[in-house]
C-alpha positions as CSV (number, residue, x, y, z in Angstrom):
1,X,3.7,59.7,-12.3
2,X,1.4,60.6,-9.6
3,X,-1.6,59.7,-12.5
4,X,0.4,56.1,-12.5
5,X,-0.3,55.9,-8.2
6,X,-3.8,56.6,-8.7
7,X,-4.2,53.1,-10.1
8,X,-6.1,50.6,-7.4
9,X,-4.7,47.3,-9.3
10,X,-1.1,46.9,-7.7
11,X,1.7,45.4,-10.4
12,X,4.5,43.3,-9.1
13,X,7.5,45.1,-7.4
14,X,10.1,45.0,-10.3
15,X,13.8,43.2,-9.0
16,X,16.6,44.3,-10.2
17,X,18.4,42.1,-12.6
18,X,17.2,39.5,-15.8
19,X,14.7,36.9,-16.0
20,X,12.3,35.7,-13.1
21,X,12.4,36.6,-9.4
22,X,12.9,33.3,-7.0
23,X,11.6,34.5,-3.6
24,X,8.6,31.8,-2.8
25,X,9.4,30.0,-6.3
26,X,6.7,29.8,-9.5
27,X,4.0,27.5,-9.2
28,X,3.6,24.3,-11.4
29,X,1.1,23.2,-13.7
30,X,0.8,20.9,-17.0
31,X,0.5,22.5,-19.6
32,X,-2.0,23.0,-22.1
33,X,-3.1,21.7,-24.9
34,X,-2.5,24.6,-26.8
35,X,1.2,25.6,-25.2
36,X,2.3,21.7,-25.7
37,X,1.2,22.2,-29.4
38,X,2.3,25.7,-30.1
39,X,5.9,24.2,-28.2
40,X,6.3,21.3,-30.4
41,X,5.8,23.3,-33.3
42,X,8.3,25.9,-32.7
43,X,10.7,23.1,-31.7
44,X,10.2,22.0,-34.8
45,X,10.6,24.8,-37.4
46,X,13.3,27.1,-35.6
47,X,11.5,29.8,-37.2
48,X,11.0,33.2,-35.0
49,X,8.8,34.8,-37.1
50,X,6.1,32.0,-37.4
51,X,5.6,31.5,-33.7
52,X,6.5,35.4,-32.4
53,X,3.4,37.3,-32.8
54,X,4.2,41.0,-32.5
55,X,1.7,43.8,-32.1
56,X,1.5,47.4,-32.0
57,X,-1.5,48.7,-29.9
58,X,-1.8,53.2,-30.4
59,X,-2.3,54.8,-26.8
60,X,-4.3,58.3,-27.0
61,X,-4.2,59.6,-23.3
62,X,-2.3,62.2,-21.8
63,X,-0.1,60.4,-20.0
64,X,3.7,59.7,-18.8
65,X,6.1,57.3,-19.9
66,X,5.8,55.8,-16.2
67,X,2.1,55.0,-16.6
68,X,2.3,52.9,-20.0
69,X,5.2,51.2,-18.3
70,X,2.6,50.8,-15.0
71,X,0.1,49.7,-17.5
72,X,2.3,47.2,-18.7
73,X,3.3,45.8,-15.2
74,X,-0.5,45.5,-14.3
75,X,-0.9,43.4,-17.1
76,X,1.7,41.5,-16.0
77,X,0.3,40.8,-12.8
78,X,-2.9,40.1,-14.0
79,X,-2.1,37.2,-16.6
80,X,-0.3,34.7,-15.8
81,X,1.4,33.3,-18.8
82,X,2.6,36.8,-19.0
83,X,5.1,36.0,-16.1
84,X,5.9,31.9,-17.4
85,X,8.1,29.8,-18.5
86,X,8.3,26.4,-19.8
87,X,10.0,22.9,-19.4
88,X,9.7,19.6,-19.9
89,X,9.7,16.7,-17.3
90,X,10.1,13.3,-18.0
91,X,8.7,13.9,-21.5
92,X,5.9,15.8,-20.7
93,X,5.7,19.9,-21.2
94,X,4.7,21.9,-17.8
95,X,4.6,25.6,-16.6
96,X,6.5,27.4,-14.0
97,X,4.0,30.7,-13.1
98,X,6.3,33.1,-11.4
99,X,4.2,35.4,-8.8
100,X,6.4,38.4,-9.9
101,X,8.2,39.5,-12.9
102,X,10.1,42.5,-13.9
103,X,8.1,43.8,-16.9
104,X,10.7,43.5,-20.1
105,X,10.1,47.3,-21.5
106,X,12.5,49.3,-23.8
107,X,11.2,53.1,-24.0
108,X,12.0,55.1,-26.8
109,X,11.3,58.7,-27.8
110,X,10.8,59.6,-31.4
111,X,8.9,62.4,-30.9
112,X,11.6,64.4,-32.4
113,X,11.1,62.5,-36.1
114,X,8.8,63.6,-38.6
115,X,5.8,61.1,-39.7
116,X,7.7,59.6,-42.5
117,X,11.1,58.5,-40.2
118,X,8.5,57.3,-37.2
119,X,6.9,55.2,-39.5
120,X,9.7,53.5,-40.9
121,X,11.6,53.3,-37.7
122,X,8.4,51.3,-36.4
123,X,8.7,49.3,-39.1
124,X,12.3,48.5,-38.5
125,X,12.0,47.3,-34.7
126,X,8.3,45.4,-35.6
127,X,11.0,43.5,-37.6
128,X,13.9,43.0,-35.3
129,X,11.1,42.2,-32.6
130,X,9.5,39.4,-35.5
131,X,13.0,37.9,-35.4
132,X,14.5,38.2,-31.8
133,X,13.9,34.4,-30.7
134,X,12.5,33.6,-27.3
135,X,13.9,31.4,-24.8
136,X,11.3,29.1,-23.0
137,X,13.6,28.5,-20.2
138,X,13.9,32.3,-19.6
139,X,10.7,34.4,-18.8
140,X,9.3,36.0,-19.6
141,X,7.3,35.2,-23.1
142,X,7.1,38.6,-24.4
143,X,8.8,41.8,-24.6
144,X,7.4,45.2,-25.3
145,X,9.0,48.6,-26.8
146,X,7.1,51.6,-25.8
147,X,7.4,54.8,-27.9
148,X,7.1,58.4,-27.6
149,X,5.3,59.6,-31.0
150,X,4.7,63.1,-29.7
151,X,2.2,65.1,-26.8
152,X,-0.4,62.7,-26.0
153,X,0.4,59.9,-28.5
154,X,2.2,56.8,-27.4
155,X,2.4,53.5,-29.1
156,X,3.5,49.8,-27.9
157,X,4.9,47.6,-29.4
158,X,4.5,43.9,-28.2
159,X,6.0,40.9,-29.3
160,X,4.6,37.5,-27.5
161,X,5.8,34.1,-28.2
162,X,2.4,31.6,-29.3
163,X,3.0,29.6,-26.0
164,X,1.7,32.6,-24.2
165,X,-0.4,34.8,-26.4
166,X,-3.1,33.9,-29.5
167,X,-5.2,36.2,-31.2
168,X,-7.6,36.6,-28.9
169,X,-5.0,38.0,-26.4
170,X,-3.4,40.8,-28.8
171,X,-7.7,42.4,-28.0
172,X,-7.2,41.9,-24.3
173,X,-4.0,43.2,-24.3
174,X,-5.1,46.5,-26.4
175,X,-8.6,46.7,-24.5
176,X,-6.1,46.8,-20.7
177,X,-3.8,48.8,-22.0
178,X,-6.2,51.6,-23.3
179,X,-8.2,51.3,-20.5
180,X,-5.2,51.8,-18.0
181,X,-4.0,55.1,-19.4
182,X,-7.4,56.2,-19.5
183,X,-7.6,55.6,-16.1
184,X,-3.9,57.0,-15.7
185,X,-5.0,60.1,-17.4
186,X,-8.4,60.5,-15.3
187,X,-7.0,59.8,-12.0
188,X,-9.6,57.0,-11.5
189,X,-9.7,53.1,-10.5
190,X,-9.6,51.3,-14.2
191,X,-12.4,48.8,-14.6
192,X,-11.0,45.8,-15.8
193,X,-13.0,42.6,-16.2
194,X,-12.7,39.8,-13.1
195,X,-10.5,36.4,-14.1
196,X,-12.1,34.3,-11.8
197,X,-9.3,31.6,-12.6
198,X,-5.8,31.6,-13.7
199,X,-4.3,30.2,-16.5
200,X,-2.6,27.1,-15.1
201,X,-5.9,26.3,-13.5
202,X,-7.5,26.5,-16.6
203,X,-4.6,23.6,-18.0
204,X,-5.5,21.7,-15.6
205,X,-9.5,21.8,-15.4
206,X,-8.8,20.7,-19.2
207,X,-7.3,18.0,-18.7
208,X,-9.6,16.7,-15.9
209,X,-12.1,17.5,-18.3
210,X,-11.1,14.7,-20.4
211,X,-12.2,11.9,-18.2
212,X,-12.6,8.1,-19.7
213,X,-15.8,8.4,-20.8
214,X,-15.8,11.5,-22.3
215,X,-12.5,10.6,-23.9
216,X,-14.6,7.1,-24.9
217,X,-17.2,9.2,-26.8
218,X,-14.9,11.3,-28.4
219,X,-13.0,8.4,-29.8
220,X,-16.3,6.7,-30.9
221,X,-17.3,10.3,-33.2
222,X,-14.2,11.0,-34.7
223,X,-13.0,7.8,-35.6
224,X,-16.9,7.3,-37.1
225,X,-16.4,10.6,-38.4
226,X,-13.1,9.5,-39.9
227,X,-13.4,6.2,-40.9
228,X,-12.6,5.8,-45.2
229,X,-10.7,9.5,-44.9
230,X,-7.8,9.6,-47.4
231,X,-4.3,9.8,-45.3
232,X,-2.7,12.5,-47.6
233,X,-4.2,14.8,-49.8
234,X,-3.8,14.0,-54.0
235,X,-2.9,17.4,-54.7
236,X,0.4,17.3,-57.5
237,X,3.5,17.6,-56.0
238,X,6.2,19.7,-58.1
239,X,8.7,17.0,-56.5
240,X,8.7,13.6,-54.7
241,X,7.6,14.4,-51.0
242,X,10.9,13.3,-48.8
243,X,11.2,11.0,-46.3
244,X,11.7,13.2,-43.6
245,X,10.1,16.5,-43.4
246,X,12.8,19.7,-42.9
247,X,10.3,22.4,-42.5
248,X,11.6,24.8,-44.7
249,X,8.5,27.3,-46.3
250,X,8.1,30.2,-48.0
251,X,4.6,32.5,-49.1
252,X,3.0,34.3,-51.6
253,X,0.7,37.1,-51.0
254,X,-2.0,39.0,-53.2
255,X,-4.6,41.9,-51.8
256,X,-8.0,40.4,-52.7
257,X,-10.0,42.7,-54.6
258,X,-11.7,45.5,-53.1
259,X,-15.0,44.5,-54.7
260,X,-15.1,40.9,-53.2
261,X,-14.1,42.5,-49.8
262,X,-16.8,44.7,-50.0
263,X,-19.3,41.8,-51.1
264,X,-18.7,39.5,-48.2
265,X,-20.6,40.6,-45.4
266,X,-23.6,41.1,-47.6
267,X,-23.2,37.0,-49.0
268,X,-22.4,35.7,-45.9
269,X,-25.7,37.0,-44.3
270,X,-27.6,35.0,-47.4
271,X,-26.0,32.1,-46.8
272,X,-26.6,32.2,-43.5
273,X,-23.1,32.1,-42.2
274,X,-19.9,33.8,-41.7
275,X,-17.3,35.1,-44.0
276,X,-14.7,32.6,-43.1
277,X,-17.2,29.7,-44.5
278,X,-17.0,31.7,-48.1
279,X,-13.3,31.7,-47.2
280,X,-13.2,28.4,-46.8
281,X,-15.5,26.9,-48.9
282,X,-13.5,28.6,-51.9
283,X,-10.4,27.0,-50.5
284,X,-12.4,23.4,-50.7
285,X,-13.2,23.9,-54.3
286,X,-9.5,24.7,-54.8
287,X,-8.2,22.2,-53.5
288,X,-11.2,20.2,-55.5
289,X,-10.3,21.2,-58.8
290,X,-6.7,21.1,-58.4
291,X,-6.5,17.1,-56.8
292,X,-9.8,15.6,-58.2
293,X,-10.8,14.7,-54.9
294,X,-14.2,15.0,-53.7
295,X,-12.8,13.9,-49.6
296,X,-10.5,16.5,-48.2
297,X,-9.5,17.5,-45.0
298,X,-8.3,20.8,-43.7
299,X,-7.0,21.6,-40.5
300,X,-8.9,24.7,-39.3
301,X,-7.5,26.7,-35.7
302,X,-10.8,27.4,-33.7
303,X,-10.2,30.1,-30.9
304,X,-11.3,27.2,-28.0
305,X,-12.5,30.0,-25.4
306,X,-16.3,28.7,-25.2
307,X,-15.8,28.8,-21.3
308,X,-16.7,32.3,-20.5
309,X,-13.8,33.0,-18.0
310,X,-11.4,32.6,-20.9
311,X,-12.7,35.0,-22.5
312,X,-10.7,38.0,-20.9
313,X,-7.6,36.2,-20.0
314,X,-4.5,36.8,-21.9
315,X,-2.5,33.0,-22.8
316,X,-2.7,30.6,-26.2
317,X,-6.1,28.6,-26.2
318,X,-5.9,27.7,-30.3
319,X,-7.0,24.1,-30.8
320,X,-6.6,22.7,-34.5
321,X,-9.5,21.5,-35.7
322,X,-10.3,18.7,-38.5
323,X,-12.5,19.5,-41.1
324,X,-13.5,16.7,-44.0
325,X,-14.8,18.8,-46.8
326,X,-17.2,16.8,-48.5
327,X,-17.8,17.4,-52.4
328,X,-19.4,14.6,-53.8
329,X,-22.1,15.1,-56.3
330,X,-21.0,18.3,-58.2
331,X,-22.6,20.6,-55.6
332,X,-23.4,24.4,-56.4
333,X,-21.4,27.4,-54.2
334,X,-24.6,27.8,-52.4
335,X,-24.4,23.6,-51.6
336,X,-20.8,23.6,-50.5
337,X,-21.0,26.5,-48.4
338,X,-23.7,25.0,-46.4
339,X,-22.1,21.8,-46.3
340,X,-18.9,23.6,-45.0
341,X,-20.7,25.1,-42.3
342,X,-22.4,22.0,-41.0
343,X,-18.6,20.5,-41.2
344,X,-17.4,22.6,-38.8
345,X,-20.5,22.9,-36.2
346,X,-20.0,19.1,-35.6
347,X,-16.8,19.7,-34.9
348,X,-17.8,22.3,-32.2
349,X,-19.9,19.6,-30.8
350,X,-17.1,17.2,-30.4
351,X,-14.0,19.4,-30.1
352,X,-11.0,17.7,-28.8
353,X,-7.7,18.5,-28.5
354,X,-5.7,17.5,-31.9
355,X,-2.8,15.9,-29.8
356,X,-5.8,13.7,-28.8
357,X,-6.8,13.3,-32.5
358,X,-4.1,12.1,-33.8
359,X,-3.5,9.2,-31.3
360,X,-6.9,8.0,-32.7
361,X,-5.9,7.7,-36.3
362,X,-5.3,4.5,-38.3
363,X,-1.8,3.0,-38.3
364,X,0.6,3.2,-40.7
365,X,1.1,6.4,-41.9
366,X,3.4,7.5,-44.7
367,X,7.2,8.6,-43.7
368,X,7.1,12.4,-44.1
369,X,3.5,13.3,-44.0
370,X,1.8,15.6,-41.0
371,X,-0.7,13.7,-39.2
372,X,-4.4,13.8,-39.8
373,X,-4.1,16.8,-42.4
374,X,-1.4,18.3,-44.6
375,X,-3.5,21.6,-46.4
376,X,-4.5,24.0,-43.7
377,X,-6.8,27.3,-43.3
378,X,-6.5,30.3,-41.5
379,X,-8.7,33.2,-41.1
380,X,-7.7,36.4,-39.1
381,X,-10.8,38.9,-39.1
382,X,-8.8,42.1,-38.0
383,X,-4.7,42.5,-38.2
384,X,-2.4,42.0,-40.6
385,X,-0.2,38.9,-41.8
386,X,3.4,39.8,-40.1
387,X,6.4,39.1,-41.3
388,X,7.0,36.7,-44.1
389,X,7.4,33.2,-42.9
390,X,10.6,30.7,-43.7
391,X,8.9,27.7,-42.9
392,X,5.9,25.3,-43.1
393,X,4.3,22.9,-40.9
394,X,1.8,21.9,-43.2
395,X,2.3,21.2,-47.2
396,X,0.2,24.0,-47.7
397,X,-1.5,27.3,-45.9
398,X,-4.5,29.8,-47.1
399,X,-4.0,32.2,-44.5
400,X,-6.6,35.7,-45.0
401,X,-6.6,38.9,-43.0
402,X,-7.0,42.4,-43.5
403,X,-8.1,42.3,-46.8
404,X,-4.6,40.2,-47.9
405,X,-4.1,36.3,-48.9
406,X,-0.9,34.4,-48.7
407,X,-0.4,31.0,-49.4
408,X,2.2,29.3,-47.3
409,X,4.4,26.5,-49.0
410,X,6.5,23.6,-48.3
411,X,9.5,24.5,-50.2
412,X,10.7,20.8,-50.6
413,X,7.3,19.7,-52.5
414,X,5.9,23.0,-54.3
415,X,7.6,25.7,-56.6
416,X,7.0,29.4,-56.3
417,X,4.9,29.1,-60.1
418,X,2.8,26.6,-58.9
419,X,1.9,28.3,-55.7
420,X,1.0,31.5,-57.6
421,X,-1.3,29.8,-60.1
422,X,-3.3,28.5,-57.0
423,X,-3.4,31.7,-55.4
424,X,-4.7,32.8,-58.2
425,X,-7.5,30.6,-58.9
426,X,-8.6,31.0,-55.7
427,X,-9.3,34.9,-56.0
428,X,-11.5,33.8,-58.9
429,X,-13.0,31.1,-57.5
430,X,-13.7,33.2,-54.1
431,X,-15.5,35.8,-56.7
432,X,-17.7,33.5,-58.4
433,X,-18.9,32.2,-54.9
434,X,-19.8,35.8,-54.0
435,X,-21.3,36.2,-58.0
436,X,-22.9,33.8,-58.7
437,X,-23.6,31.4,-56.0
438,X,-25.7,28.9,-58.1
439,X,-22.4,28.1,-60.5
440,X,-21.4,24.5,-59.6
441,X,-17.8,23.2,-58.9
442,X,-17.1,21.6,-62.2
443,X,-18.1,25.2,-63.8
444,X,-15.5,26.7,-62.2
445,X,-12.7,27.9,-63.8
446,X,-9.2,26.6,-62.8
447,X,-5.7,26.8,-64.3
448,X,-4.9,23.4,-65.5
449,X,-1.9,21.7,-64.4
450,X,-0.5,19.0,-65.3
451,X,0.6,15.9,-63.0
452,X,4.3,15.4,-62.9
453,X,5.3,12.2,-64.2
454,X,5.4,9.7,-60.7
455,X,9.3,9.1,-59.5
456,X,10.2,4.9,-58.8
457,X,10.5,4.7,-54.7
458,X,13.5,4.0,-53.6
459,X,14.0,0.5,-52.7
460,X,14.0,0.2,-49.2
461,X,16.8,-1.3,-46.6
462,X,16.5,-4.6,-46.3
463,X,15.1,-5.6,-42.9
464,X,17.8,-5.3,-40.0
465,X,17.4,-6.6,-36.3
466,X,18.8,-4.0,-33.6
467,X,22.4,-4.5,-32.8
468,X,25.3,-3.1,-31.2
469,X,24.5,-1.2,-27.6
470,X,23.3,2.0,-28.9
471,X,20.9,0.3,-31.3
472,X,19.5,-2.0,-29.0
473,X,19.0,1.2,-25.9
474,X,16.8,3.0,-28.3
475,X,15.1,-0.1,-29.3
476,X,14.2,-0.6,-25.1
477,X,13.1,2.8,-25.5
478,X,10.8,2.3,-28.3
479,X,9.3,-0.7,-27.5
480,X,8.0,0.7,-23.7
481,X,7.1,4.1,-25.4
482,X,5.3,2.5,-28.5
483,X,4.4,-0.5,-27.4
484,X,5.7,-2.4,-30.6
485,X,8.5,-4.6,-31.2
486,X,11.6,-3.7,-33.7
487,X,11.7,-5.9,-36.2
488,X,13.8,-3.6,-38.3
489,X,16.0,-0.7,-37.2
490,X,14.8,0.8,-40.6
491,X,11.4,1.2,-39.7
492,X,9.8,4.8,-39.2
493,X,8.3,5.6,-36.0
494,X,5.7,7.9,-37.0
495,X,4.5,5.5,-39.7
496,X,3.9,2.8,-37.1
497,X,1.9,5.5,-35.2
498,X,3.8,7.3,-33.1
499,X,3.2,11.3,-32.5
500,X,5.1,14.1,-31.5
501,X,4.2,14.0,-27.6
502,X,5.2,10.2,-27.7
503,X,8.4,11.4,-29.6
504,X,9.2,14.0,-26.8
505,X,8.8,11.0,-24.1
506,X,10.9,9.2,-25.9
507,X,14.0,12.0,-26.1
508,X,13.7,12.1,-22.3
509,X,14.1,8.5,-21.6
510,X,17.0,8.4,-23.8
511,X,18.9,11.3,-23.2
512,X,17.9,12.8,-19.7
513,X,16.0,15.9,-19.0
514,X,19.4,17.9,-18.7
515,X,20.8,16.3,-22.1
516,X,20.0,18.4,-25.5
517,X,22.6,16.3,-27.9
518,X,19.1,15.2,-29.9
519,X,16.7,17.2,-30.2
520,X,12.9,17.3,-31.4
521,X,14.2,18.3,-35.0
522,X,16.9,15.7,-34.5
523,X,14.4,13.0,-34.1
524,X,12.2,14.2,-37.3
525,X,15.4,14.1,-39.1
526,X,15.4,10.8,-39.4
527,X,12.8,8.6,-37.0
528,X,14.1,5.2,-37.1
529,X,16.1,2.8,-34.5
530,X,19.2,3.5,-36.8
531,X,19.1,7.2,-37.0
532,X,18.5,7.7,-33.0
533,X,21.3,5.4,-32.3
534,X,24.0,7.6,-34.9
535,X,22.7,10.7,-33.2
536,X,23.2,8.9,-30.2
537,X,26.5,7.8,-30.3
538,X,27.5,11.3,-31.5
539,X,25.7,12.8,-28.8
540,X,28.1,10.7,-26.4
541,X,31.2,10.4,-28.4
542,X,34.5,11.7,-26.8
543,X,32.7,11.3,-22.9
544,X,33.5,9.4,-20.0
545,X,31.1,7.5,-17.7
């Protein structure tokens, strides 16, 4: 304890009682990019594990349970999404930084087990932390579990919600904490790196980044860049993709083989690039082989902390990025991982935020499908995968770390034999990259699959003009938040071009900010006139003016 006083940096005085402190009140911002997406998401799925990132970071110092614990409360003060929470106002997503927060720490002393009961008992609360939801309303974001493992050896475990915490946060958090108990345990000032800014300036220096002209010449690239794309990938389907998307996912995992993990680093230096291109450029010729298409495009997350003062903060800064994977001409490996790289350097060059992105792509789109991209990519260079995921945002998900693959799947479109055949052919495919980098795509080999045979559409509702009072209030609604007339109460809103942030403006005009009848998922559920009014009226049925 008096190791813990020697600390210079001062955390916040805990309060007694749960959730944040009110003496002087938080401090507003908008939020960012990142947050709003990570938000909508989770809104979306209802899944804990999938946007609860949980961590355990080893502490080797000789110190008390009172100095991790005034570790983790100097963390606390130092970050600011560490002590948020979030809400929405008139449709739009901001963030309420508290100046203090009580530090939401469990301590637990196993010291007593033997290695084999320690490591399952970790094991055991990493889960129960992967599936204990978060409440944005309530901060803060996180919680942590500190345990005694025996004299001198310490371990925390953290669990973060995305809003507040990315990947490049779990090393920030890991390089603090060790360096605070090593300071702890020296009796010495800990040398922490400045943050010239906080986190809600940083939301708002990006938006005012993102002046009309800049916003101008983004629009120009990307819709250049764009222009001819396919709107949904022509990779089979095991069933008809549904009107309305529900979310539901599930994964299949295999450990790459410890040959092509030990090959990587030495190929990626003769190409020239990274591993995640190989990574990626395997995934392209996957997706090749397996749709016939020579014009994808994959969403890529890019870690979107060019600015060096982001560099040391702890908060969620993930952008998704666009990538059109170009594989016209029967390129060799060598070819396409060039080609890959080159894809996503422009992108650097013109990065904007994907909310942004999507507003600038063509109207109509089909009912049901994510905007801009439905196959997605996702490299982790150190950690593991978590816990197994019950839902999907995207059709489909290469996610690589540690040494492991998994291919996350819409359940409503793929079965679990399809998705293993892919994963499969991508292990081989990733091989003969690494091999033989001179093979070209149509030498690799692929499982063949055959096409199921297409199902007739359903004939759609015959055109149907907005009537009755609850009918013709969410048609007001849509026509000042989308611009567009209803012609017919039938008629999707995403397909006309609407997105999720205009989706989210739309809720609040109709229900109030205090009102939670329909929700985001709600809305997805079924995105027309007709739908919002029956959720409507049940939202309001059985109450008095």
């Amino acid at each position: 304890a008096a190791r813990g006083r020697a600390f210079v940096s001062t955390p916040p005085t805990p309060t007694a009682g749960h959730g944040p402190p009110t003496p002087g009140g938080p401090v507003t911002a908008p939020a960012s990019h990142a947050q709003e997406r990570a938000w909508l998401a989770a809104s979306l799925t209802h899944d804990t594990p999938t946007y609860c990132a949980v961590d355990e970071f080893p502490v080797h110092a000789s110190v008390t349970e009172d100095d991790v614990a005034h570790a983790l409360a100097v963390l606390t003060g130092r970050h600011e999404p560490l002590r948020t929470v979030l809400r929405t106002v008139d449709g739009r997503l901001t963030q309420d930084v508290y100046p203090r927060i009580e530090p939401p720490v469990v301590h637990l002393d196993l010291s007593g087990h033997d290695a084999a009961a320690q490591t399952e008992e970790r094991r055991s609360l990493r889960a129960r932390l992967a599936r204990h939801p978060f409440d944005p309303l309530d901060a803060p974001l996180w919680r942590a579990t500190v345990l005694k493992l025996g004299e001198g050896a310490w371990s925390v475990l953290f669990a973060a919600h995305h809003t507040v915490y990315d990947t490049a946060s779990r090393f920030n958090v890991h390089a603090e904490l060790t360096e605070l108990c090593a300071a702890a345990e020296e009796g010495r000032a800990p040398r922490l790196p400045p943050l010239p800014f906080g986190y809600g300036a940083y939301a708002r220096r990006e938006r005012e980044r993102f002046t009309p002209g800049r916003c101008d010449a983004l629009a120009a690239y990307w819709r250049a860049h764009l222009d001819g794309l396919p709107p949904v990938h022509t990779l089979p389907l095991d069933r008809p993709r549904p009107s309305a998307r529900a979310f539901g996912g599930a994964e299949v995992r295999t450990a790459l083989p410890v040959d092509v993990t030990a090959a990587l680093a030495a190929a990626a230096r003769l190409h020239g690039t990274r591993p995640v291109m190989l990574f990626l450029a395997a995934y392209t010729a996957l997706l090749h082989h397996h749709s016939g298409s020579d014009d994808l495009a994959v969403g890529l997350p890019v870690a979107n902390r060019t600015e060096p003062g982001t560099r040391s903060m702890v908060g969620t800064f993930v952008n998704m990025r666009l990538v059109r994977a170009d594989l016209t001409g029967d390129p060799d490996l060598t070819e396409l991982v060039r080609r890959t790289t080159a894809a996503v350097r422009a992108g650097d060059r013109h990065d904007i935020p994907f909310q942004a992105l999507v507003e600038l792509l063509p109207a109509p789109r089909p009912p049901g499908v994510p905007p801009g991209y439905q196959l997605a990519f996702n490299h982790t260079p150190a950690g593991s995968l978590g816990a197994p995921v019950s839902s999907c945002e995207e059709d489909l998900l290469l996610d690589i770390a540690d040494g492991t693959a998994r291919l996350v799947y819409d359940t409503a479109l793929f079965d679990r034999a399809t998705v293993d055949t892919l994963l499969a052919d991508y292990v081989r495919m990733l091989a003969t990259l690494l091999d033989a980098p001179g093979t070209r795509l149509s030498r690799l080999r692929a499982t063949p699959r055959p096409r199921p045979a297409p199902v007739p559409a359903a004939p759609a509702p015959a055109a149907t003009a907005p009537r009755g009072d609850a009918q013709k209030r969410v048609a007001a609604v849509w026509q000042e938040v989308l611009g567009t007339d209803v012609a017919d109460v039938h008629q999707d809103f995403f397909a006309l071009g609407g997105h999720s942030l205009q989706a989210l403006r739309m809720l609040a005009r109709l229900t109030g900010e205090h009102t939670t009848g329909i929700t985001l998922r709600t809305f997805f559920a079924d995105p027309t006139v007709a739908g919002l009014a029956t959720a409507l009226a049940r939202t309001n049925h059985g109450r008095t003016a």
